[in-house]
C-alpha positions as CSV (number, residue, x, y, z in Angstrom):
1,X,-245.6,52.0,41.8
2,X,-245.7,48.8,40.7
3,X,-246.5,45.7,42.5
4,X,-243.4,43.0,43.5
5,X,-243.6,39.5,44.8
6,X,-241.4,38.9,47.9
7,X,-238.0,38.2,45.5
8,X,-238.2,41.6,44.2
9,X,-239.6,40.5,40.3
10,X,-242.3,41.9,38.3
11,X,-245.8,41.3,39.7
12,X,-248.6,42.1,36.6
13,X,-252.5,41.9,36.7
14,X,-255.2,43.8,36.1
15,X,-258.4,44.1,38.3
16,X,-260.6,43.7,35.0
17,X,-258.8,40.6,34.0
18,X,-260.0,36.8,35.3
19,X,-259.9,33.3,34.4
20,X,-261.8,33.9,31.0
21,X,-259.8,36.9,30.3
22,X,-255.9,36.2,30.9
23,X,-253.6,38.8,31.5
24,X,-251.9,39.5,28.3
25,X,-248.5,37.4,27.7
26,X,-245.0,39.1,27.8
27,X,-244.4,40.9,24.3
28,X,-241.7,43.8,23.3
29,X,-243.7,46.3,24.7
30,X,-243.9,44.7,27.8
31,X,-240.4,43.6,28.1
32,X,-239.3,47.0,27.4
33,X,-241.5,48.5,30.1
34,X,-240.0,45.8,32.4
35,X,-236.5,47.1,31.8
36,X,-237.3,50.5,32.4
37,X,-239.2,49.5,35.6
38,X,-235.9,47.6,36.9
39,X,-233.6,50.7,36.0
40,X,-236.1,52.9,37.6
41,X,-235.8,55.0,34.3
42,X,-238.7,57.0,34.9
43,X,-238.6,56.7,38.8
44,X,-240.7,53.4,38.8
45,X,-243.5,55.3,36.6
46,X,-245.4,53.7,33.8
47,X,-248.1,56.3,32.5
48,X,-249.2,55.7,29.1
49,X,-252.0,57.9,26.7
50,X,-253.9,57.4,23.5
51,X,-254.4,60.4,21.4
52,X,-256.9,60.2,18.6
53,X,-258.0,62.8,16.0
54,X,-261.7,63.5,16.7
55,X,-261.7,63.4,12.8
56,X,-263.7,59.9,12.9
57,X,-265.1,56.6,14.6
58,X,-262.6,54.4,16.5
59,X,-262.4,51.2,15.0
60,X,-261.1,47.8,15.4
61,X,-257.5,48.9,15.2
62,X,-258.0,51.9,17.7
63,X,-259.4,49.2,20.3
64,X,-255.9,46.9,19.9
65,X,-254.0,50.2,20.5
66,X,-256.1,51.4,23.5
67,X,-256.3,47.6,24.8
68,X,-252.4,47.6,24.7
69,X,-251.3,51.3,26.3
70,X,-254.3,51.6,28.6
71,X,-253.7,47.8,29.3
72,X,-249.7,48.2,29.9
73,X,-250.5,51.1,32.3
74,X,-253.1,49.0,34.0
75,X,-250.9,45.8,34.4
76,X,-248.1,47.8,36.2
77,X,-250.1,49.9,38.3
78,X,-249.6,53.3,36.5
79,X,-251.4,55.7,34.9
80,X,-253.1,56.5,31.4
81,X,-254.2,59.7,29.4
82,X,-256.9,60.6,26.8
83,X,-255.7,63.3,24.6
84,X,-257.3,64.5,22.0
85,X,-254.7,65.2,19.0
86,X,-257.0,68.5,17.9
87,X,-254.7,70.3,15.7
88,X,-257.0,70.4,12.4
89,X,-260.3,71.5,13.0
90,X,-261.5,71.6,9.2
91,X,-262.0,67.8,9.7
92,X,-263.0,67.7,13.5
93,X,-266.7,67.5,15.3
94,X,-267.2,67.2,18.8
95,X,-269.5,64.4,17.7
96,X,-266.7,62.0,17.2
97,X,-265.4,63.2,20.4
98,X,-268.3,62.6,22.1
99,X,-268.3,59.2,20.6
100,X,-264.4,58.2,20.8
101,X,-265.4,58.8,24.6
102,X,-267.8,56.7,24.4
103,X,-266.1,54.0,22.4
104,X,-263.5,53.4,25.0
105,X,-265.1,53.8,28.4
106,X,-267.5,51.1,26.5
107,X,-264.2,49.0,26.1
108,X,-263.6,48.7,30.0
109,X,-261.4,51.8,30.3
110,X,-261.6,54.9,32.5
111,X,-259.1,57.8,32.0
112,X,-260.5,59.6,35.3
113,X,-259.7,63.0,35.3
114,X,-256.8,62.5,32.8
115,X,-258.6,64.0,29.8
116,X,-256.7,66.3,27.7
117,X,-256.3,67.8,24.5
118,X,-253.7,69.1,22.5
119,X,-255.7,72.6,22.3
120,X,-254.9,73.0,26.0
121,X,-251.6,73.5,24.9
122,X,-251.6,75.8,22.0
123,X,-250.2,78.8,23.8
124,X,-247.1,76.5,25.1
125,X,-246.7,75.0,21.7
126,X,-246.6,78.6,20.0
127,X,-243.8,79.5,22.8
128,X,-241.3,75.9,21.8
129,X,-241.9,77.0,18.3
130,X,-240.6,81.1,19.2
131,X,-237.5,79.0,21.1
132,X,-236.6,77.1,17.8
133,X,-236.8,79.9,16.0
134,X,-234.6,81.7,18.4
135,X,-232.3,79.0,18.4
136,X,-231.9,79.1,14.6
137,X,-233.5,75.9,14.4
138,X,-236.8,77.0,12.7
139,X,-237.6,79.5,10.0
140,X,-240.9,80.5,8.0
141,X,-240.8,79.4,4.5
142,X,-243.1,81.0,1.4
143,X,-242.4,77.8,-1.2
144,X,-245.9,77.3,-2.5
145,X,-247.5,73.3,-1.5
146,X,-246.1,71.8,-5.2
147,X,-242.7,74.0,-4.7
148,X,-242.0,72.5,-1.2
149,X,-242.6,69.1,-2.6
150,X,-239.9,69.5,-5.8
151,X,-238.0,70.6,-3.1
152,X,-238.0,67.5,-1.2
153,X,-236.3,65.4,-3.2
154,X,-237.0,61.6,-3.7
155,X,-236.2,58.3,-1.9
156,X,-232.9,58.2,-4.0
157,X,-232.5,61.6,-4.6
158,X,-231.6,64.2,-1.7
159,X,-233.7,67.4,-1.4
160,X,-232.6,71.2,-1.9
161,X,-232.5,74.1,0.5
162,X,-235.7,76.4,0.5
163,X,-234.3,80.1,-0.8
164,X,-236.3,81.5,2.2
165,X,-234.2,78.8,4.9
166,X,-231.7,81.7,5.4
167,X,-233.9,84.0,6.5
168,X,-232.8,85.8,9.6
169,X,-234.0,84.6,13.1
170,X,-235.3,88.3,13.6
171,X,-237.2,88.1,10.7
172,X,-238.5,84.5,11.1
173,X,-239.9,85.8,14.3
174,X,-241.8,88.9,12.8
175,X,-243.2,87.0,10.4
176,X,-244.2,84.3,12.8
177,X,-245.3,86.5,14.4
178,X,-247.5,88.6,11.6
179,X,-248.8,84.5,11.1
180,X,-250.5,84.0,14.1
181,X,-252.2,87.9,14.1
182,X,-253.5,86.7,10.8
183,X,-251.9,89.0,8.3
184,X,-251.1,86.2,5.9
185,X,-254.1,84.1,3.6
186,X,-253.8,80.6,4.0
187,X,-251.2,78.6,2.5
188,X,-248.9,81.8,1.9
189,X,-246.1,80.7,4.7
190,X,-245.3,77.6,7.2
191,X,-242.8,77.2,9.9
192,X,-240.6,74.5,9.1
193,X,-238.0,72.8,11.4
194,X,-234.0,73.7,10.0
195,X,-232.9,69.7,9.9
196,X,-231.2,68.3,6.8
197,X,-233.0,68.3,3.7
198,X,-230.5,65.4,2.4
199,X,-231.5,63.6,5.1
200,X,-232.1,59.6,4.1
201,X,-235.1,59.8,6.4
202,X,-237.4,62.5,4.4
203,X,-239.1,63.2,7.3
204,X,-236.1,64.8,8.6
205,X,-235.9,67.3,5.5
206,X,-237.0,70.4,7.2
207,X,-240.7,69.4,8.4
208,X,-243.4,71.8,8.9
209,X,-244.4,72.5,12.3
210,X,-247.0,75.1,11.8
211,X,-249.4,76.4,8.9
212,X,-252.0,78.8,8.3
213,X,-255.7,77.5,8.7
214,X,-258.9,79.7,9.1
215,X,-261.2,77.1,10.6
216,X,-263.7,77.8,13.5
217,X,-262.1,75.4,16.3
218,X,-264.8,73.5,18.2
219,X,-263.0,74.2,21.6
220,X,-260.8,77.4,21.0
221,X,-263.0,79.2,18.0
222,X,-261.4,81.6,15.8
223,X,-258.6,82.3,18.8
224,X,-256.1,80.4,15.9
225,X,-255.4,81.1,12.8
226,X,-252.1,79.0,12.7
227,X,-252.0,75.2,13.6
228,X,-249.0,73.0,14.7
229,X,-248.4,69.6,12.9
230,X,-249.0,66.5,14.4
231,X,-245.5,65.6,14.7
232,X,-244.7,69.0,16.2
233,X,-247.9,68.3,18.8
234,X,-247.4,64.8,19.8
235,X,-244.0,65.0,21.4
236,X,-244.3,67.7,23.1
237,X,-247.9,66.5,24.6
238,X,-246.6,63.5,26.2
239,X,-243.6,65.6,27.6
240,X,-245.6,68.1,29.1
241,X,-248.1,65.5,30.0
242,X,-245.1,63.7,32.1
243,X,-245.8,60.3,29.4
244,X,-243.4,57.8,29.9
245,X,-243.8,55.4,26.9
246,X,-245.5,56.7,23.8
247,X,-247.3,53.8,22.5
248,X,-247.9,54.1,18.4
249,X,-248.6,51.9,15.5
250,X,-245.5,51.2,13.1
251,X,-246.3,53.8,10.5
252,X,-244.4,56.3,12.9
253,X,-241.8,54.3,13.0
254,X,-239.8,56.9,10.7
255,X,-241.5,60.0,13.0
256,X,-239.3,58.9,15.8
257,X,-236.4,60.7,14.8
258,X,-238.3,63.7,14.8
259,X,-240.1,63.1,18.1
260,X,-236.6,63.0,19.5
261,X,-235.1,65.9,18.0
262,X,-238.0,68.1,18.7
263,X,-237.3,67.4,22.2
264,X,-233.8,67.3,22.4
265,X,-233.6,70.5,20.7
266,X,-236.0,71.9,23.5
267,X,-234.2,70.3,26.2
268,X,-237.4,68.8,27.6
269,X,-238.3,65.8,29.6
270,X,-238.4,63.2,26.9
271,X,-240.5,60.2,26.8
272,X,-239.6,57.2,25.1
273,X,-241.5,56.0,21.6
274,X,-242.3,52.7,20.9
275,X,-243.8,51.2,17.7
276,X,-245.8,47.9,16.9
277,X,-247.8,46.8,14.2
278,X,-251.1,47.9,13.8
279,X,-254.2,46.1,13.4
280,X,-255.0,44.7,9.8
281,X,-258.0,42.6,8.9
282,X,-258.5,40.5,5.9
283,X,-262.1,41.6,3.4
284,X,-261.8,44.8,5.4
285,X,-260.8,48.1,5.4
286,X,-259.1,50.0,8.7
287,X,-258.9,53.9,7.6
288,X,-260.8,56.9,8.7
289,X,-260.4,58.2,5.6
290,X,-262.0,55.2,3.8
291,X,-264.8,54.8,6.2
292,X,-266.0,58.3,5.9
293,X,-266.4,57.7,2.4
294,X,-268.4,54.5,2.6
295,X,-270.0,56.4,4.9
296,X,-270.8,59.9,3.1
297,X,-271.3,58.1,-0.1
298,X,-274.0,56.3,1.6
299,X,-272.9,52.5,0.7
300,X,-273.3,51.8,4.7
301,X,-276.0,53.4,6.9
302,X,-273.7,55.2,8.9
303,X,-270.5,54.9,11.1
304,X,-272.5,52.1,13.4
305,X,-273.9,50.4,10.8
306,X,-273.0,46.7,11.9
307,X,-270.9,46.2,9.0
308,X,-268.9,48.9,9.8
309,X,-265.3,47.8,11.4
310,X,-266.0,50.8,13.9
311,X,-266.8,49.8,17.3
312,X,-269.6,51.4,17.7
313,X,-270.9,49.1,14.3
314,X,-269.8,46.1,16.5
315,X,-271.1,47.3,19.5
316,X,-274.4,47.3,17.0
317,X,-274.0,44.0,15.8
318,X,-273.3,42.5,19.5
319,X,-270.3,42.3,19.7
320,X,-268.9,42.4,23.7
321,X,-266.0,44.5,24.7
322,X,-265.0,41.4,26.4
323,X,-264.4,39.6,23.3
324,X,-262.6,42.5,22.1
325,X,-260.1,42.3,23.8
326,X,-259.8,39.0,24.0
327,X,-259.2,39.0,20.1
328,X,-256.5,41.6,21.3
329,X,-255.0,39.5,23.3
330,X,-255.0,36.3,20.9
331,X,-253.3,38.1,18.2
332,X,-250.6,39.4,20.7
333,X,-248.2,42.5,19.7
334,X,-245.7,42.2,17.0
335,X,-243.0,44.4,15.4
336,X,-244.1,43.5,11.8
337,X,-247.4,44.0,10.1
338,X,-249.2,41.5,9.1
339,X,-253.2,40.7,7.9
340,X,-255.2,38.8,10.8
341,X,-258.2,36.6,9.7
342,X,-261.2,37.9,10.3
343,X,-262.2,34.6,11.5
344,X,-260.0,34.9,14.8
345,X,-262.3,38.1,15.8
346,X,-265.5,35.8,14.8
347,X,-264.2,32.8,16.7
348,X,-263.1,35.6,20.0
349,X,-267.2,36.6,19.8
350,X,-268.3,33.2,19.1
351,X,-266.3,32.0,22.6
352,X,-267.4,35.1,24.3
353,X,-271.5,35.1,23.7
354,X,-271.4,31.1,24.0
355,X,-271.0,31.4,27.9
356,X,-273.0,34.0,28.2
357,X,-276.0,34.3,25.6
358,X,-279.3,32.7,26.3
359,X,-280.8,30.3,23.8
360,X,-283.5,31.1,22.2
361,X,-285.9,29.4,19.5
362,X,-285.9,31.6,16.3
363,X,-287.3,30.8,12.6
364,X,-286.1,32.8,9.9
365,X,-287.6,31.6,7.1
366,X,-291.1,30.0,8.0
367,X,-292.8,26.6,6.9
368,X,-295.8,26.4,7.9
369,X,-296.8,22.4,9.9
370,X,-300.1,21.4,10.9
371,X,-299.5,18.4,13.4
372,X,-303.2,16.5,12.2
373,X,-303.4,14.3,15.2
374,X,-302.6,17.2,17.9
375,X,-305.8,18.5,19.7
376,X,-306.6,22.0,18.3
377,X,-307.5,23.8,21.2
378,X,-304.8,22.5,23.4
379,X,-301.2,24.2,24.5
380,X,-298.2,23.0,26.5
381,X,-295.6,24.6,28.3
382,X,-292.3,23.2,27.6
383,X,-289.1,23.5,29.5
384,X,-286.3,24.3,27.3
385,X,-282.3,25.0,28.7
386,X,-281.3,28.7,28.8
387,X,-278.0,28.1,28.2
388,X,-276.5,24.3,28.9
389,X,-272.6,26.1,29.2
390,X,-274.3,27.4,32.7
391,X,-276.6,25.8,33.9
392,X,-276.9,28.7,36.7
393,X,-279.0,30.3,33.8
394,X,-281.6,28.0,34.6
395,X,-284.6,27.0,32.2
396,X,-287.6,28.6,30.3
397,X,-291.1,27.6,29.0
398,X,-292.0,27.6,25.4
399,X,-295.3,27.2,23.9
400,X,-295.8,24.3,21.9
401,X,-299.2,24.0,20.2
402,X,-300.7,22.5,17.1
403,X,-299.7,24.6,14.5
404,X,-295.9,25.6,14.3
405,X,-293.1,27.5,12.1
406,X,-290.0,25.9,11.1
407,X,-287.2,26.6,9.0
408,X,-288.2,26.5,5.3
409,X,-284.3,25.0,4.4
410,X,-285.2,22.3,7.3
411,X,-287.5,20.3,5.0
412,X,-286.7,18.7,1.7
413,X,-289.7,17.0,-0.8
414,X,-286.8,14.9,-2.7
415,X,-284.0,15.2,-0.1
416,X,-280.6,14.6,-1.2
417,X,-278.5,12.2,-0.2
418,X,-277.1,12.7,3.9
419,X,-280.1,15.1,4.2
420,X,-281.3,14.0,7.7
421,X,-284.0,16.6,8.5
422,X,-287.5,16.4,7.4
423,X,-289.1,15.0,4.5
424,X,-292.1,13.0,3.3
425,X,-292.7,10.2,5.5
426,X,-289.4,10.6,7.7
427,X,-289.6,11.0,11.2
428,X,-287.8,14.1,13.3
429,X,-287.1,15.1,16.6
430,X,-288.7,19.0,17.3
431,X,-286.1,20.4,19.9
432,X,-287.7,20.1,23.8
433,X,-291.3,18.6,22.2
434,X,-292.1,15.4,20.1
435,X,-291.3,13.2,17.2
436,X,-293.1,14.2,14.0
437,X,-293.4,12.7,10.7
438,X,-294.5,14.0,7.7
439,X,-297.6,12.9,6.2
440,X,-298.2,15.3,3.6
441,X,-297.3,18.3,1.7
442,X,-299.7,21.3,0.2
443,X,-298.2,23.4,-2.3
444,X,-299.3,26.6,-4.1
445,X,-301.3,25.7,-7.3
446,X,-299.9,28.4,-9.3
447,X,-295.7,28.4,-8.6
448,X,-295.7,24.8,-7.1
449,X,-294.0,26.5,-3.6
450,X,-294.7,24.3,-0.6
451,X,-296.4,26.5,1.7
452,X,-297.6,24.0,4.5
453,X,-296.6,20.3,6.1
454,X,-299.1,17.8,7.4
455,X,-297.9,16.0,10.3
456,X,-298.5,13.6,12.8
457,X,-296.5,13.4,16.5
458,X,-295.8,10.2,18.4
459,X,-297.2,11.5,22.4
460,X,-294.8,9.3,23.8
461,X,-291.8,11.3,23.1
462,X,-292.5,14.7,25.0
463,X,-289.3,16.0,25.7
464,X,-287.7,14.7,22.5
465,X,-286.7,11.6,23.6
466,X,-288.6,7.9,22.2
467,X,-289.2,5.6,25.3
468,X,-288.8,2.4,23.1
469,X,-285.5,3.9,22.2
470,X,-285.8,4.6,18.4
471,X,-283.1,6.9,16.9
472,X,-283.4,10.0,14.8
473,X,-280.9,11.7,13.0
474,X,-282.8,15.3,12.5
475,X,-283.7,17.8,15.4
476,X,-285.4,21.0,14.1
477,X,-286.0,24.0,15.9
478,X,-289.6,25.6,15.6
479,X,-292.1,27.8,17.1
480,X,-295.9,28.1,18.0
481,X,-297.7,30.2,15.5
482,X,-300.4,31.0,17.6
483,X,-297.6,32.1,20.1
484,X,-294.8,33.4,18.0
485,X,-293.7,36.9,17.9
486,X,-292.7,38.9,14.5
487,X,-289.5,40.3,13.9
488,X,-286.7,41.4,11.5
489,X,-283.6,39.8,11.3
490,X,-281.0,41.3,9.6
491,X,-278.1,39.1,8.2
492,X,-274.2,40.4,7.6
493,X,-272.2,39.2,5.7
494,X,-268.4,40.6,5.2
495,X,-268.2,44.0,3.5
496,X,-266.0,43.1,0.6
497,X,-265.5,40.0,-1.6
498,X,-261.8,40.5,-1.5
499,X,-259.5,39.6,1.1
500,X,-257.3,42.4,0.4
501,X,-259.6,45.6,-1.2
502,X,-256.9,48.1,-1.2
503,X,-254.3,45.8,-3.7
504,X,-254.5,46.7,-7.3
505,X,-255.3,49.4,-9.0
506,X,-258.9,49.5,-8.6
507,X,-261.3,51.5,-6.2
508,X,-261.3,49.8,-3.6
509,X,-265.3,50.2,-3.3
510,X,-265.1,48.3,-6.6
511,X,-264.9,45.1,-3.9
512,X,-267.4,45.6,-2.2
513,X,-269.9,42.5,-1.4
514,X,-273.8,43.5,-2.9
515,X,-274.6,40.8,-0.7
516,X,-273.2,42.5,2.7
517,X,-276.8,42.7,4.3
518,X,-280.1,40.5,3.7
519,X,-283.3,41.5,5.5
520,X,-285.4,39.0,6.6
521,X,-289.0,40.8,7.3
522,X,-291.1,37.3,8.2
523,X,-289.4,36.1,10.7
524,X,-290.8,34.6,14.1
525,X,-289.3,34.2,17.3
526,X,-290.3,32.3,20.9
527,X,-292.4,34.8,23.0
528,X,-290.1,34.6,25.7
529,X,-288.0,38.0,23.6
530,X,-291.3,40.3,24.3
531,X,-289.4,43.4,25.4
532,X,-285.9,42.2,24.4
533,X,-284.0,45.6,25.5
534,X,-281.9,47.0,22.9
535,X,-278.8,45.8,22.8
536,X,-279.5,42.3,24.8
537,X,-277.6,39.0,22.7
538,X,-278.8,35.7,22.1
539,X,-278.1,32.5,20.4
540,X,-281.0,31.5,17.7
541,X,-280.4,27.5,18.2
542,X,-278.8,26.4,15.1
543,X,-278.5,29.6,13.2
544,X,-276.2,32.2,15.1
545,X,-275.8,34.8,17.5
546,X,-278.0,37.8,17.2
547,X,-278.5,41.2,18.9
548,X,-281.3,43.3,19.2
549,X,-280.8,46.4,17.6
550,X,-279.9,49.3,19.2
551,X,-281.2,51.9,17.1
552,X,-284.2,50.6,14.8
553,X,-285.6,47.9,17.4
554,X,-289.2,49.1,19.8
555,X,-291.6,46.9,21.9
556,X,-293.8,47.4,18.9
557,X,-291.2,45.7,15.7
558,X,-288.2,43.7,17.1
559,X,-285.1,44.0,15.0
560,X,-282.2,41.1,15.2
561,X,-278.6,41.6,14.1
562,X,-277.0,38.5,13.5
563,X,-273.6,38.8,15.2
564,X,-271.8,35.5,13.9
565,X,-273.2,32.5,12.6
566,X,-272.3,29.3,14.7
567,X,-270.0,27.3,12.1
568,X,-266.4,28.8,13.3
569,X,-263.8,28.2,10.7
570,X,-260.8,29.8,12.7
571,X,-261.7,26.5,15.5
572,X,-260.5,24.1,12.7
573,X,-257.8,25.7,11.6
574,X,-256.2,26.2,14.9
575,X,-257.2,22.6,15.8
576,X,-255.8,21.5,12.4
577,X,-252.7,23.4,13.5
578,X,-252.4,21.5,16.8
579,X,-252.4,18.1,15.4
């Protein structure tokens, strides 16, 4: 039951919700779950379920549908199922069950004993479809797959009886029947539903509820030969599963007419099916069925690859399940679709990681600097902030010695014009250390590359501050050589150059960006990320939020995934908005 202040009215919250993470605002969904809360339509019950195919990854849409029923359940004190929607086990591994599993516990939810899968109820599915049958409302059909479909008709043009839809119940049954012993190849007869095939919604025109499939089921084996359709399945799961409202995207917004007359025809508890817009992001693609093929094509490393909309790819890339949904929540439930900017989920990871990841100093691409007047043998421990959004964090020591890295883009021989980092004979501050100034510049005498600064430091300023209170306008970050540590750093970039890659004609692999990924094998780091554990996130000062990786990273190579870099376009736009 739900919670209720003294007056009687709604009471919401969630016990994974806080100050950073708002409980979500009052949408459709909601309000219709309110409604039905005050009628006591279901008896005060709100139990909710997702039900993937194990046929794929999750990805970033599956985690705005899983943050809104699991979250609606949550908020109102009920319940929420895991179901499996196993009905075609030619595309199905328990691999991406074991990883959907995964995926959402890793998301902050826990189904508790309320996993399920719609194999659990083949025998009781078989049985509705004997009753329909029996009630004249089914019948096996023998069109062939391009038959049935001139059969259907068009969107203007109403379809035609099957010659076989007058079949007599008696023999519908026998040969129902004879399907399910296996007497029949595949494709030789379906069950289809007796509806109206000049029905405006073509759903409606006599839908098939079962076919013939010889597939080796991962949980049931060869027990099947015959397998009921997802729209056959899905209602009759969240009936017998007691569901109260049947949370799905807006692409089975036409299905509902089905759900409901599968069950009215029954005569069985009937839930109520809701539809909201799904999940689209711009320079991205959101389907199973387009991710396998980047994937088996092999233009991504796998389904985590950190490029990958998939969670587990973001869960790579360092992404937090926090700032999941938070994004979730920002973007709010609508009944229309609509393309989100990938820069709201950047700016939701950006917010997240910049309370909670430590800073670190990183170089990516290293310039070698001598400072000349700096004792050789000598090093300094310098305290540098951990993190100055918390100060609970605390502070660290770096290294600071004679010989350094810096960033290679940091320095400029003939620097433009607003250029305020370094450059012969300009002065700069080096973040937590001293004020340098370049003195001299050694290039390669074959390419003319500068490969190594001469500089001199002014003692006075330890901690980056000048006591005779002289400005500068550039502060570089750096590292010891002597101290640094190697590592990798891996840069993404979006997937594809186009905002929408599925518009046109074209392939939409045809959009894809060469320039997704850069690999960075010289980089140096602060020795403070010995042992980083995989997985652990931190913000490289002045360059981005990265993530050790999970699967290539050891003590013995460190391997970065940038996350996000730290410029966040969607802050400007909404502050633009605001104004």
């Amino acid at each position: 039951m739900r919670d209720t202040d003294e007056k009687g009215k709604n009471k919401r919250g969630s016990d994974r919700t806080s100050k950073a993470e708002p409980a979500p605002s009052l949408d459709f969904v909601r309000t219709i779950v309110e409604e039905d809360l005050r009628t006591n339509k279901y008896g005060g019950r709100v139990h909710t379920r997702f039900p993937p195919e194990p046929n794929g990854y999750l990805h970033i849409g599956h985690a705005k549908a899983i943050w809104l029923s699991f979250g609606v359940a949550t908020e109102y004190g009920g319940l929420y199922n895991l179901r499996f929607d196993d009905t075609n086990p030619s595309k199905e591994e328990v691999e991406y069950v074991n990883s959907i599993q995964e995926d959402i516990r890793w998301l902050g939810f826990d189904w508790g004993d309320r996993l399920h899968y719609a194999s659990d109820y083949f025998e009781q599915l078989y049985e509705y479809a004997l009753q329909l049958i029996k009630a004249g409302k089914a019948y096996v059909d023998s069109l062939s797959a391009d038959e049935t479909r001139e059969y259907r008709g068009t969107l203007t043009e109403p379809g035609r009886n099957s010659p076989y839809r007058t079949r007599s119940i008696e023999e519908n049954l026998d040969l129902f029947q004879r399907m399910r012993a296996g007497e029949f190849e595949d494709g030789a007869h379906v069950l289809r539903a007796k509806i109206d095939m000049a029905s405006p919604n073509i759903i409606m025109r006599d839908p098939v509820l079962y076919r013939i499939l010889r597939a080796t089921h991962h949980r049931t084996g060869d027990k099947w030969c015959i397998y009921p359709l997802y729209d056959f399945t899905h209602c009759l799961s969240d009936s017998i599963e007691g569901i109260t409202h049947s949370i799905c995207t807006l692409e089975f917004e036409n299905n509902r007419e089905l759900y409901d007359w599968v069950l009215d025809e029954l005569n069985v508890y009937h839930p109520q099916q809701i539809e909201f817009a799904r999940l689209n992001l711009n320079y991205t693609v959101i389907s199973k069925r387009k991710l396998l093929q980047l994937v088996e094509e092999g233009y991504v490393s796998g389904w985590d690859d950190p490029r990958m909309p998939t969670l587990s790819g973001l869960r790579r890339r360092g992404y937090t399940p926090e700032s999941l949904r938070n994004f979730c929540s920002l973007i709010g439930v609508a009944k229309a679709n609509s393309i989100v900017d990938v820069a709201m989920l950047e700016y939701s990871i950006r917010e997240d990681l910049n309370k909670r990841a430590p800073r670190v100093l990183g170089v990516l691409r290293p310039l070698r600097v001598v400072i000349d007047n700096y004792p050789e043998d000598q090093v300094e421990e310098l305290e540098a902030i951990n993190n100055p959004e918390d100060s609970s964090m605390g502070t660290r020591k770096v290294p600071f010695s004679r010989v350094l890295y810096i960033e290679r883009e940091d320095f400029r021989e003939d620097p433009p014009r607003k250029f305020f980092r370094l450059a012969p004979g300009r002065e700069v501050r080096l973040r937590y250390a001293y004020y340098i100034t370049c003195v001299d510049v050694v290039k390669d005498e074959k390419t003319g590359e500068v490969i190594e600064l001469h500089c001199t430091y002014d003692p006075e300023t330890r901690g980056g501050w000048a006591p005779d209170g002289r400005k500068v306008k550039g502060t570089l970050h750096w590292v010891s050589a002597a101290h640094a540590l190697e590592a990798e750093v891996r840069q993404y970039d979006r997937l594809f150059v186009k905002a929408n890659p599925m518009e046109g004609d074209a392939d939409f692999k045809t959009h894809l960006n060469p320039n997704s990924l850069e690999t960075l094998t010289s980089c140096r780091v602060e020795p403070s990320l010995a042992g980083a554990a995989p997985g652990s996130r931190y913000q490289f000062e002045r360059q981005g939020y990265f993530c050790v990786d999970s699967v290539d990273s050891s003590p013995e190579k460190l391997v970065f995934n940038r996350t996000v870099a730290l410029r966040d376009s969607w802050a400007k736009i909404e502050r633009a908005q605001k104004k």
